[in-house]
C-alpha positions as CSV (number, residue, x, y, z in Angstrom):
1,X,121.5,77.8,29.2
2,X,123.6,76.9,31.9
3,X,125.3,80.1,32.6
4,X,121.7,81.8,32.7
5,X,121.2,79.5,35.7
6,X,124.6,80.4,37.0
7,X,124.0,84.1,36.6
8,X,120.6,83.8,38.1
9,X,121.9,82.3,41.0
10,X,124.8,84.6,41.5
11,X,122.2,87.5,41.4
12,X,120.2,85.4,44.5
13,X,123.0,85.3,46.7
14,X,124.1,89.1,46.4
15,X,120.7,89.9,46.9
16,X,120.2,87.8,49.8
17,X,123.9,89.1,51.3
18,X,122.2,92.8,50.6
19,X,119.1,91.8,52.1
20,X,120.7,90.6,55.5
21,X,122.9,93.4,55.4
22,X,120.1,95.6,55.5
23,X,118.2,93.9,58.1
24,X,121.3,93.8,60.5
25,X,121.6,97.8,59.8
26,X,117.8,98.5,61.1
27,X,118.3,95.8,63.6
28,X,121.3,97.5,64.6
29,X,119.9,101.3,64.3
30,X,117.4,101.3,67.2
31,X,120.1,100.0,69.7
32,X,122.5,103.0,68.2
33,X,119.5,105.6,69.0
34,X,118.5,104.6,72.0
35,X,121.8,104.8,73.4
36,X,122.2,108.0,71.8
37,X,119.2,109.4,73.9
38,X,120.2,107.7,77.4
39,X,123.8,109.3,76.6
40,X,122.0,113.0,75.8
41,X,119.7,112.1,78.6
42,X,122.0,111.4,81.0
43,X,124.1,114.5,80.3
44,X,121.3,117.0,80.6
45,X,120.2,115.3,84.5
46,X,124.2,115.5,85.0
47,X,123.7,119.4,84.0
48,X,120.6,119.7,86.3
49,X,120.9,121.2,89.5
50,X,118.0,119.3,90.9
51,X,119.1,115.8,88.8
52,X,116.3,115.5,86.2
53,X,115.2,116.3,82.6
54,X,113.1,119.2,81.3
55,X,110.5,116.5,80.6
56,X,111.2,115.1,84.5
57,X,110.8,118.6,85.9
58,X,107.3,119.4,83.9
59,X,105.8,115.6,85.0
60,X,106.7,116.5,88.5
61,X,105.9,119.8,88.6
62,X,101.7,118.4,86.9
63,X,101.5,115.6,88.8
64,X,98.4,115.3,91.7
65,X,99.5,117.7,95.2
66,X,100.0,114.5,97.6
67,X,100.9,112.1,95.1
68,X,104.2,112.2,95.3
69,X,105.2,113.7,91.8
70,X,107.2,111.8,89.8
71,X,111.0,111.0,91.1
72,X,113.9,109.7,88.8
73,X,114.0,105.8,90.0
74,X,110.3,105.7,90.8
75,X,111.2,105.6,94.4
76,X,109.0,106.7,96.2
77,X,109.3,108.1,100.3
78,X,107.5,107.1,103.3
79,X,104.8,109.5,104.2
80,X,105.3,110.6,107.8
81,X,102.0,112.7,107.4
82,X,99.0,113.0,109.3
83,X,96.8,110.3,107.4
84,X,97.0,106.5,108.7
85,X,98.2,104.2,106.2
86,X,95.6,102.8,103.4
87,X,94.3,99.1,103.9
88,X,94.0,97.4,100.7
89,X,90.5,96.0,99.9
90,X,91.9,92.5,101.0
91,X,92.6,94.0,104.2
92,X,89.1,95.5,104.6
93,X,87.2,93.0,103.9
94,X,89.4,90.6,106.2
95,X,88.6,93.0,109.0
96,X,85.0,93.4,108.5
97,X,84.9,89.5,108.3
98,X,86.4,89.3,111.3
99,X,84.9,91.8,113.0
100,X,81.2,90.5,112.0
101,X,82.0,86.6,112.4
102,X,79.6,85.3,109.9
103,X,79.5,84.4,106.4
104,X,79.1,87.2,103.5
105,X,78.9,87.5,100.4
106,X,81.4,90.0,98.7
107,X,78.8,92.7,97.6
108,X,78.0,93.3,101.8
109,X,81.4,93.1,103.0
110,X,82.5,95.5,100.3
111,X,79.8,97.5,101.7
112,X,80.3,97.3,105.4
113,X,84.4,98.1,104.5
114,X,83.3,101.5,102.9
115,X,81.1,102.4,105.1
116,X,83.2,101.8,108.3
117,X,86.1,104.2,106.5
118,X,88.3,101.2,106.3
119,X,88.6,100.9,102.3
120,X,87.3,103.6,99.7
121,X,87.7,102.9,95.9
122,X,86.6,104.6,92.4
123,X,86.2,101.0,90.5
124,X,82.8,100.6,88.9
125,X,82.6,97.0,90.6
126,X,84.7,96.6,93.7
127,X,82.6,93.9,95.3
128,X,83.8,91.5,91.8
129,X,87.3,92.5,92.3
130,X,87.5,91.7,95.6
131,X,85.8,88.2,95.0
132,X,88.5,87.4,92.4
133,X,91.2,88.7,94.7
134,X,89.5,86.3,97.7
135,X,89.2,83.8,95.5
136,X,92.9,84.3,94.3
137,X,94.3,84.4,97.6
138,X,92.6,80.7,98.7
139,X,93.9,79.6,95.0
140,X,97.4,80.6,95.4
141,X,97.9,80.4,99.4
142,X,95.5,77.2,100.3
143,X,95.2,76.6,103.9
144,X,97.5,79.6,104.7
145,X,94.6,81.7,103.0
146,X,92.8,84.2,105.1
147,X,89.1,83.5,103.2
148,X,87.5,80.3,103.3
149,X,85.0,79.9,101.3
150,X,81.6,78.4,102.4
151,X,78.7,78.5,100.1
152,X,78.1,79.8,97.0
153,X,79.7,83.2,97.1
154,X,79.6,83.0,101.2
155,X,82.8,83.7,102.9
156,X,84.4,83.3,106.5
157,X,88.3,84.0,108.2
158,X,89.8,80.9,107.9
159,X,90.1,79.3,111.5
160,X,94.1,80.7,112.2
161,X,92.6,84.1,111.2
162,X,89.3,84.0,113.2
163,X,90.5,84.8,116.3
164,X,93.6,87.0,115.8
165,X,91.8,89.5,113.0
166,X,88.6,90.3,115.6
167,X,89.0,91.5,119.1
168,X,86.1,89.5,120.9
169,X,84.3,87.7,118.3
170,X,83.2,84.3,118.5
171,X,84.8,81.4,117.8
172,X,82.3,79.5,115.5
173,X,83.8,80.7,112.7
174,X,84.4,77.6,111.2
């Protein structure tokens, strides 16, 4: 009985040494491809007169007139066009805030920054994102925050931003 154990034991380990070797093979295989693609990838921009791929050159050439297209690097250039640069929704609503000089909730400064042409958006619910993104800021910055918040979904420019974001306003923004 004893060399059935043995044998049985014997089989276990070259199993086990197969197994691994297996496992470091398909670990190992992915790494091999991938490098193989960069390399033929690689050789086909170095063969490109304009620096990119078939694939590159067909997602550039679809991509949105204005956008940009898409550029090996991501990088992406500075627009010297005619349109001013975009204000995010923070922005916006910081404006609109100071501009108005009382509290609001998000819903009407969300409102009052699309209808003055100083923030356009697609989303479904712009007025929640910017309420997280307010409440966000005030989490993450504290008393460097823009927002202050002063009631229940009521907010106002913090006092350093009162005065500097509005051109005349009053100061009992407080």
């Amino acid at each position: 009985m004893a060399k059935k154990t043995t044998t049985k034991k014997a089989t276990k380990k070259t199993t086990s040494k197969k197994a691994a070797t297996r496992a470091n093979m398909r670990a190992a295989h992915p790494r091999i491809k991938a490098d193989q693609e960069n390399a033929r990838l690689a050789e086909q921009r170095a063969k490109s007169p304009d620096g990119m791929t078939a694939s590159e050159r067909a997602m550039a050439s679809s991509a949105k007139p204005g956008s940009g297209g898409a550029k090996p690097g991501g990088a992406k250039k500075a627009s010297g066009g005619k349109a001013k640069a975009k204000m995010s929704g923070l922005d916006a609503v910081a404006k609109v805030l100071g501009e108005g000089g009382e509290p609001m909730n998000t819903k009407a400064m969300v409102e009052a920054a699309i209808a003055k042409g100083y923030w356009t958006t697609g989303g479904k619910t712009p007025a929640a994102t910017i309420y997280a993104a307010i409440l966000r800021e005030i989490t993450t910055k504290g008393k460097d925050a823009r927002f202050k918040k002063v009631g229940r979904g009521q907010f106002v420019l913090s006092a350093a931003f009162g005065t500097s974001g509005a051109s005349g306003a009053s100061g009992g923004e407080g």
